[in-house]
C-alpha positions as CSV (number, residue, x, y, z in Angstrom):
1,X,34.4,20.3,-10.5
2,X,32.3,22.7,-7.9
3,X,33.0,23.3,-4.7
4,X,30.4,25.2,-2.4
5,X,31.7,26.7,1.4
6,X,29.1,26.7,4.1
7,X,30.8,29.1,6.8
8,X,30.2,30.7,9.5
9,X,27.9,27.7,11.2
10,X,28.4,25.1,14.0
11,X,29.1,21.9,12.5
12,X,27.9,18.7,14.0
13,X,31.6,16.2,13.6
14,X,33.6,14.3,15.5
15,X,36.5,15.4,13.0
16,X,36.6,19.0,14.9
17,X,34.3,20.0,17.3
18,X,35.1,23.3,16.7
19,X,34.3,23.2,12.7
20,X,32.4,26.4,11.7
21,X,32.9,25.6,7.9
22,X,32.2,22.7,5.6
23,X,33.1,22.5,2.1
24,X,31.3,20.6,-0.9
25,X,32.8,19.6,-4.2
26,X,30.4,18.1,-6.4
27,X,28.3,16.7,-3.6
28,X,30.6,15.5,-1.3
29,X,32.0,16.7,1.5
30,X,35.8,17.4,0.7
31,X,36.8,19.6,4.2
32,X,35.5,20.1,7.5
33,X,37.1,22.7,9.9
34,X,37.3,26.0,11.6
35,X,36.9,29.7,10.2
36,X,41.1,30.2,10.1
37,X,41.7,27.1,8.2
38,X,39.6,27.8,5.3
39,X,42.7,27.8,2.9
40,X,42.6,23.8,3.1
41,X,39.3,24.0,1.2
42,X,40.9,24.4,-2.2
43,X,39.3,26.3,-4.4
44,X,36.0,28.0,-3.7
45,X,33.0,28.7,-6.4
46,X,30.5,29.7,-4.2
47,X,30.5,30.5,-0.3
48,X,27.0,30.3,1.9
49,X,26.8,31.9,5.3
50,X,25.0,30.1,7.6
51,X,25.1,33.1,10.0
52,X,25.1,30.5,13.1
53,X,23.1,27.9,12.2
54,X,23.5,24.6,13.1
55,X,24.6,21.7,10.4
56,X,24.3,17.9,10.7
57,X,24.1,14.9,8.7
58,X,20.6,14.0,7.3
59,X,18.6,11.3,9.8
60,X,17.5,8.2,8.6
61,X,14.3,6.8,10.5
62,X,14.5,3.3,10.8
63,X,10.7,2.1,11.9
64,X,8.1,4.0,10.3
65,X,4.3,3.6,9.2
66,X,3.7,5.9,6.7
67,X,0.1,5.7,5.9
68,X,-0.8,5.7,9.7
69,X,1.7,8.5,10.3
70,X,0.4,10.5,7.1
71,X,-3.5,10.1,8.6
72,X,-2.2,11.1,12.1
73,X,-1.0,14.4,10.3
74,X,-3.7,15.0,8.4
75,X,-6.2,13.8,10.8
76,X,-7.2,14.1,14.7
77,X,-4.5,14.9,16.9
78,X,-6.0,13.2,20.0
79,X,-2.5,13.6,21.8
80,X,-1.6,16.2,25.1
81,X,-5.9,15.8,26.0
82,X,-6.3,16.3,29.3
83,X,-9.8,14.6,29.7
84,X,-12.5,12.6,28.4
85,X,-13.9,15.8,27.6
86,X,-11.1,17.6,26.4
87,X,-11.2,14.8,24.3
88,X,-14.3,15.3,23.1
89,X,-14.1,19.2,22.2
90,X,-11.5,18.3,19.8
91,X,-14.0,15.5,18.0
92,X,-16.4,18.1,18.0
93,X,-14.0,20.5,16.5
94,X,-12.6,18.3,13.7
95,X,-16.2,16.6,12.8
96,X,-17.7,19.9,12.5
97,X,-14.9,21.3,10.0
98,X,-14.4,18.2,8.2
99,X,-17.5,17.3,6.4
100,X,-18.2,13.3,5.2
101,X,-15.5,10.5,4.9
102,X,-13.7,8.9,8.0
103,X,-13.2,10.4,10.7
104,X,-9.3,9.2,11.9
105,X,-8.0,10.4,15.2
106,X,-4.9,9.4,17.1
107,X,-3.2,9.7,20.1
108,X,-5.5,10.1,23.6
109,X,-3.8,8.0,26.5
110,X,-6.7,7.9,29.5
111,X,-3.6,7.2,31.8
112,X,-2.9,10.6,32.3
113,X,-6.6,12.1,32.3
114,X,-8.5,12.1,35.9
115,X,-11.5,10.2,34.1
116,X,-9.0,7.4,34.0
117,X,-11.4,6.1,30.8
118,X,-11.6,6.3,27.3
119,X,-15.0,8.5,25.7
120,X,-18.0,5.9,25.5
121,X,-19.3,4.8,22.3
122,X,-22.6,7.1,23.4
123,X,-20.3,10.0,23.5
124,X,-18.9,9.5,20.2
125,X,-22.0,9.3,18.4
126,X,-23.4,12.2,19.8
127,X,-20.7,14.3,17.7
128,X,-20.9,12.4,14.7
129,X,-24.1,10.4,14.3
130,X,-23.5,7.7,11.6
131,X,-20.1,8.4,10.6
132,X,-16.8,5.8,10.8
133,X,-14.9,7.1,13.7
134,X,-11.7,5.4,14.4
135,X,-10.0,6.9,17.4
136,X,-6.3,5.2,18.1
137,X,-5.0,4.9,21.5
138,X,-1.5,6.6,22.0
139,X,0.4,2.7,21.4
140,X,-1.7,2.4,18.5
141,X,-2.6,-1.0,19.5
142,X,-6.2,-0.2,20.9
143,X,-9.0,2.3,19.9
144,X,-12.5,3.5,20.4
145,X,-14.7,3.9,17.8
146,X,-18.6,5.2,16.5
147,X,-21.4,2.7,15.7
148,X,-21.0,3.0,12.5
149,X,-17.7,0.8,12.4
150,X,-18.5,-1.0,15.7
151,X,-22.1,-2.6,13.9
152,X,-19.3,-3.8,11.1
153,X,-17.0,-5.7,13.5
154,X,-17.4,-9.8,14.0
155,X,-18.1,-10.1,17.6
156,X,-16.3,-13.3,17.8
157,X,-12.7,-12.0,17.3
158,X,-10.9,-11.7,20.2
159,X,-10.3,-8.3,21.9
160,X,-14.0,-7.3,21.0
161,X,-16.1,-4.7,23.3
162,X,-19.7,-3.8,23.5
163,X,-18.2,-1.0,24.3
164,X,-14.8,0.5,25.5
165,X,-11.4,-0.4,24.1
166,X,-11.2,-2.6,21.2
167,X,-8.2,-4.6,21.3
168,X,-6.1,-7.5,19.8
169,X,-7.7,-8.8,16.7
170,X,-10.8,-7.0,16.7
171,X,-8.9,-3.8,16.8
172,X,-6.9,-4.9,13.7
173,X,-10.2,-5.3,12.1
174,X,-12.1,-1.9,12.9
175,X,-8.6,-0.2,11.6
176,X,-9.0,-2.7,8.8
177,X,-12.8,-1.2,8.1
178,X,-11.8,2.4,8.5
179,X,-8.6,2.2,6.1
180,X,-10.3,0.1,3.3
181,X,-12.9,3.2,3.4
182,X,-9.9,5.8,2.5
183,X,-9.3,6.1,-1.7
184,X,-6.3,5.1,-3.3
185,X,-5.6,9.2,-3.3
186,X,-6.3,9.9,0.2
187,X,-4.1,7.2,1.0
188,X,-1.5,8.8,-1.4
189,X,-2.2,11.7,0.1
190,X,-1.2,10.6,3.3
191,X,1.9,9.0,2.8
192,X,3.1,12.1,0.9
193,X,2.3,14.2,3.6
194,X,4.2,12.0,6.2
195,X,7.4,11.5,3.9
196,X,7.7,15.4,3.0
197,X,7.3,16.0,7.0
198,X,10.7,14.1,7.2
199,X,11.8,15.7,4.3
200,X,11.0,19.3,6.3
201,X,12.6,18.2,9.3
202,X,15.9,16.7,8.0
203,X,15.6,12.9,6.7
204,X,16.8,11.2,3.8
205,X,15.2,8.4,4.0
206,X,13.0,5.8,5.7
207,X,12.3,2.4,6.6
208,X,8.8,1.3,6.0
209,X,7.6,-1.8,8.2
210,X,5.0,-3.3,6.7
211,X,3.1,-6.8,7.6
212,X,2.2,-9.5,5.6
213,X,-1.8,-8.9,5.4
214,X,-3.7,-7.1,2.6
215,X,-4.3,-4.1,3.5
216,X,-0.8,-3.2,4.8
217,X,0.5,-4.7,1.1
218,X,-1.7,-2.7,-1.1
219,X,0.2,0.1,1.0
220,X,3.2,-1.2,1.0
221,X,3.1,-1.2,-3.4
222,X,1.1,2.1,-3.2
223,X,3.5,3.9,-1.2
224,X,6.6,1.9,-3.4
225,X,4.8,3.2,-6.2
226,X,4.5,7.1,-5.7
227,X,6.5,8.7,-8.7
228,X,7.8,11.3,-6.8
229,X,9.3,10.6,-2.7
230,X,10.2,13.8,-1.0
231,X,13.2,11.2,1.4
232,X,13.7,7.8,-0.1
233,X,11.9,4.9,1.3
234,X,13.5,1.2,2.2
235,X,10.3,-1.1,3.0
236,X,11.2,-3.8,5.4
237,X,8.4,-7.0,5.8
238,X,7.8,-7.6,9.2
239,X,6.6,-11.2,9.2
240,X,7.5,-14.7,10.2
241,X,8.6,-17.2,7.8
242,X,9.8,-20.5,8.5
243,X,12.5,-21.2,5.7
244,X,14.6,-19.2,3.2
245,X,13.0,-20.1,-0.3
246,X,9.9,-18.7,1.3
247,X,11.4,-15.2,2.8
248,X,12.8,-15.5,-1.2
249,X,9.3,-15.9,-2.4
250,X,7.5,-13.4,-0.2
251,X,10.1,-10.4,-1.0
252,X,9.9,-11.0,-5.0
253,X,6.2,-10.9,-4.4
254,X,5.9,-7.9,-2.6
255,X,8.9,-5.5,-3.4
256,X,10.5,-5.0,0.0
257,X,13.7,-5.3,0.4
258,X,14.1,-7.1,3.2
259,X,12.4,-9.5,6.6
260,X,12.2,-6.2,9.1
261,X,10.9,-4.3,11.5
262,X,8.0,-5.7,13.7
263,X,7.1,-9.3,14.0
264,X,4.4,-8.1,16.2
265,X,5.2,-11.0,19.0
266,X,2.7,-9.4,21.3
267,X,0.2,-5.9,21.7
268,X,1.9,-3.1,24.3
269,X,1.8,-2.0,27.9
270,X,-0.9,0.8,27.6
271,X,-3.9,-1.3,25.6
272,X,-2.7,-3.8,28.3
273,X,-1.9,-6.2,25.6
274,X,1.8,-6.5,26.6
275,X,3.1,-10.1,27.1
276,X,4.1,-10.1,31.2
277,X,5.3,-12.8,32.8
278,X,2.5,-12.2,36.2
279,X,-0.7,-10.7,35.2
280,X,-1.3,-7.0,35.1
281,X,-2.3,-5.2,38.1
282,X,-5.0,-2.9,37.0
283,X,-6.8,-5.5,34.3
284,X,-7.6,-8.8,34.1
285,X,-5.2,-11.4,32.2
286,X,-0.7,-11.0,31.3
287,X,-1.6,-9.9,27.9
288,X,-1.4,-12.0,24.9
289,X,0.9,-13.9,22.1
290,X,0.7,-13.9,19.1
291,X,3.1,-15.9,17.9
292,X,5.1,-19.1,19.5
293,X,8.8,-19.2,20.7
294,X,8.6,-22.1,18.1
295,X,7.7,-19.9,15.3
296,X,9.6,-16.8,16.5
297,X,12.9,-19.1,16.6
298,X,12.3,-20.6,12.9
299,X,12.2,-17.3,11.7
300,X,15.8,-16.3,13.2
């Protein structure tokens, strides 16, 4: 038996809001208190000083998208853009020092820029010619993109755009296009990046929500699969079923552990996809559903 002192800290407990000191033994925490009451702690085998710094139980995230958050890290970061231009400079920026491949950005909201408009399909292409670029609104529900994914997408789908925002189903299907182009590494890559990110900034663990189609599944096994997870990773299904021998079926099938996370009922307020109950005031239409009360109900 080992027991380690952490002192000298401000301990985050409702046991003693004064607590400076923490003790271990053998990975678990056997007292929490202040700096005079140290004796309680037993015996000691080792004693850190945290010389002030704050302590707190590791987070769990409970909604996360690891291979989109991993290729917003290691991609674009559209977000804080002030402009359609502003916007621009940073695609100029990140084309220029990122040679071939997909070009993944995320994160511009045009509600807060004086253009009050996304960047044109034009002004994409001018920066990087024939290249996939896949530019993600801020909700992640919506995105611009280049020619060279927009001359892939079937015009029939809804939410389709000569140009402009591509929404609903047709945006599902350009992010479709632009993720089957990553490699089984990148893709790696990416959800490593995102999970040791957590790891850095205090997780333990998080909770995948992955959908039913394809390309989310082939994730969801990739990411499953990783031999080595900086935080540990519960992967939640996020799809309607309508009785319990199939919810059975789809889990063995898959891996995850559980029904979860999104059932993705509707799109979201800023690709003005949002189910209203009036229609919006700055676009045509109350946004869409995408699945029944009938279906949603049958699930519960």
């Amino acid at each position: 038996m080992s027991t380690t002192l952490l002192r000298g800290g401000r301990i985050h407990t409702a046991h003693d809001p004064s607590a400076s000191c923490v003790a271990i033994t053998d990975g678990v925490i056997s007292w929490i208190g202040p700096e005079h009451g140290i004796e309680q702690a037993g015996s000691i085998d080792e004693i850190i000083d945290l010389d002030g710094h704050f302590v707190a139980p590791a987070f769990i995230d409970s909604h996360v998208h690891c291979t989109d958050a991993g290729l917003a890290l290691n991609g674009l970061d559209l977000s804080g853009t002030r402009s359609v231009a502003d916007c621009l400079n940073r695609l100029r920026e990140f084309a220029s020092s990122h040679q071939g491949g997909v070009v993944w950005g995320h994160g511009w909201d045009d509600s807060n820029w004086p253009d009050q408009r996304p960047p044109s399909r034009a002004e994409i292409d001018e920066i990087v010619g024939g290249r996939v670029a896949y530019l993600a609104r801020i909700d992640v529900h919506s995105a611009v993109v280049s020619t060279g994914l927009h001359r892939q997408l079937d015009q029939s789908l809804p939410g389709f755009a000569l140009d402009g925002i591509l929404t609903q189903s047709s945006h599902r299907q350009a992010q479709d296009i632009a993720r089957g182009i990553l490699t089984t590494p990148q893709r790696d890559a990416a959800q490593i990046s995102f999970l040791s990110h957590c790891a850095a900034n205090g997780m333990i663990e998080v909770h995948e929500c992955a959908f039913r189609d394809h390309r989310s599944l082939a994730e969801l096994t990739g990411l499953l699969a990783l031999p080595h997870r900086p935080v540990q990773v519960r992967a939640y299904l996020g799809t309607a079923v309508s009785d319990p021998d199939e919810a059975r079926a789809l889990l063995e099938s898959t891996g995850a552990h559980a029904l979860g996370g999104d059932l993705s009922v509707d799109g979201s307020i800023g690709s003005r996809t949002a189910a209203l109950c009036h229609p919006y005031s700055d676009a045509d239409g109350s946004g869409v559903r995408y699945l029944s009360t009938e279906v949603i109900t049958q699930h519960l």
